[in-house]
Structures are given as structure tokens and as C-alpha cells.
N, C-alpha and C positions, 0 to 999 in steps of 0.2 A: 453891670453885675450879671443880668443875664448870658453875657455872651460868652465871659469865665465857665458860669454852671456850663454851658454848652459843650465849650471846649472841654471841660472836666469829665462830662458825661460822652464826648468821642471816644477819650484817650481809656477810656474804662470799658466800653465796649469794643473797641482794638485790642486789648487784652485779652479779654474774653476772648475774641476770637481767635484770637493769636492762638494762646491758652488750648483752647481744642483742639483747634488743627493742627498743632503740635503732639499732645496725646494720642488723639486719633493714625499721626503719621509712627509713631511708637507703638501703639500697640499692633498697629499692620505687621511692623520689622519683627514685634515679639511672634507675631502668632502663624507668619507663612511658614510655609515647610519646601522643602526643598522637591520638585515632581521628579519622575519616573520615565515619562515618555513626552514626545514632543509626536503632536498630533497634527495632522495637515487634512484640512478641510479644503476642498478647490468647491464653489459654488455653492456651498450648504453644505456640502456632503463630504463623510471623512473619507481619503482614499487611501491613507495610509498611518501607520504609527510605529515610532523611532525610537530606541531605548536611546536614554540620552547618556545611559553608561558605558556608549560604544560610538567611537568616533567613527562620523559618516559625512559624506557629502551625496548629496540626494540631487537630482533636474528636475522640479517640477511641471509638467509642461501642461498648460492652460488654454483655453480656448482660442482661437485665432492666433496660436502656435506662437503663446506666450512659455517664457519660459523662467521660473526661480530659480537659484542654484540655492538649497537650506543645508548648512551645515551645520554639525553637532561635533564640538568638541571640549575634551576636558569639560564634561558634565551642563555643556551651554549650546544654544542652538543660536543662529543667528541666517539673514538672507547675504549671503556673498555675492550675487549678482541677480537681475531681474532686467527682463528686456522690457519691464514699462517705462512710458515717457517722467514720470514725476522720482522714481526711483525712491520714497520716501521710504520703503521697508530694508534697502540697504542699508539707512543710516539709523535706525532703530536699535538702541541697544542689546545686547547678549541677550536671553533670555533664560531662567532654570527656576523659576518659582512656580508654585501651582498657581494657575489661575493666569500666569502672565501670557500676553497674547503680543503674536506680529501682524499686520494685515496688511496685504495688498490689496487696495481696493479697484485697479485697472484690471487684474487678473482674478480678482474673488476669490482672494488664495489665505487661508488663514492659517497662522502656526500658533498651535496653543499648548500652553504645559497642564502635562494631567497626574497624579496619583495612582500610582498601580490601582487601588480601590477606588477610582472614583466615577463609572460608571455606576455604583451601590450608592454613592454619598449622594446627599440634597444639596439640591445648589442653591437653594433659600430656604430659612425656617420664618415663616409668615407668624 
């Protein structure tokens, strides 16, 4: 009998969880917005920014004469080639939401989407 209640009480907090992280992944899709510019951070720091309403192909070139190729097309940004060894941000989906981020971590090269207004916005309400 015990072992019933058990299984009883998995299959209900599988739910549950299920349950959330379903809603949770809904309300994400309800509430992004679509960004403005794609922002290129090499090592901390931004060294440039890309309206993503004008198709571009950009070279990023990185320390020890690395280099990204980021292009921006039809309102998406994505890395088209990179001369690190693991090449993981080539294969990283399109990007054009706010908040969505690429990152080369051999080049410390980051592509992030931002909001015309969102150096004013809070990036947490505590």
C-alpha cells in the first residue's frame, strides 16, 4: 500500500512540475519583445552596436587575432564563422529577442539583443 501512495505522490509532483514549467515557458513567449540592436561586447566591454533593421555582415577581431564573422539579417543576428577551436557560437541559433545572448567564450565575444530604451530600463526589480 505504501508503495501505491508513493508512486501516487511522484506522478503528482511531475505534474506539478511539468505544470509550471510549461506556464513559465508561455509566459516568456507572451511577454519578449522583439530588440532593436545587436550589441557586441569583446571582453567586458561594448565595442560596438548594430541596428538589426539593416542587413550587415560585421569581423569581429579578438585578441590573439581571433576573429567572428556576426551577421544581421532580415531582423536576426547570428556568428557565420569564428576562428575558435570548439566553434559553438556558429551553431547557436538566430537571435532577435531582447535579452537573447551568443557567446564565444575562446574569444570573450558576446552578441546581445537590446531595446532602443534599454540602457534606462532595470534589468531586475528586487
Amino acid at each position: 500500500m505504501s508503495k501505491n501512495r508513493k508512486t501516487k505522490n511522484d506522478i503528482i509532483l511531475a505534474v506539478i512540475v511539468i505544470a509550471v514549467a510549461a506556464t513559465g515557458l508561455l509566459l516568456l513567449n507572451i511577454f519578449r519583445t522583439e530588440g532593436t540592436f545587436a550589441v557586441v561586447k569583446v571582453d567586458g566591454k561594448e565595442t560596438e552596436r548594430y541596428p538589426l533593421s539593416v542587413n550587415t555582415e560585421v569581423v569581429i577581431k579578438t585578441q590573439n587575432d581571433g576573429k567572428n564573422t556576426l551577421v544581421i539579417e532580415d531582423g536576426k543576428a547570428f556568428i557565420k564563422d569564428a576562428s575558435c577551436p570548439d566553434k559553438i557560437c556558429e551553431g547557436h541559433s538566430k537571435i532577435s529577442f531582447k535579452g537573447e545572448t551568443i557567446v564565444c567564450l575562446p574569444h570573450k565575444v558576446v552578441i546581445e539583443i537590446v531595446a532602443d530604451n534599454s540602457e534606462n530600463e532595470l534589468d531586475v526589480v528586487v
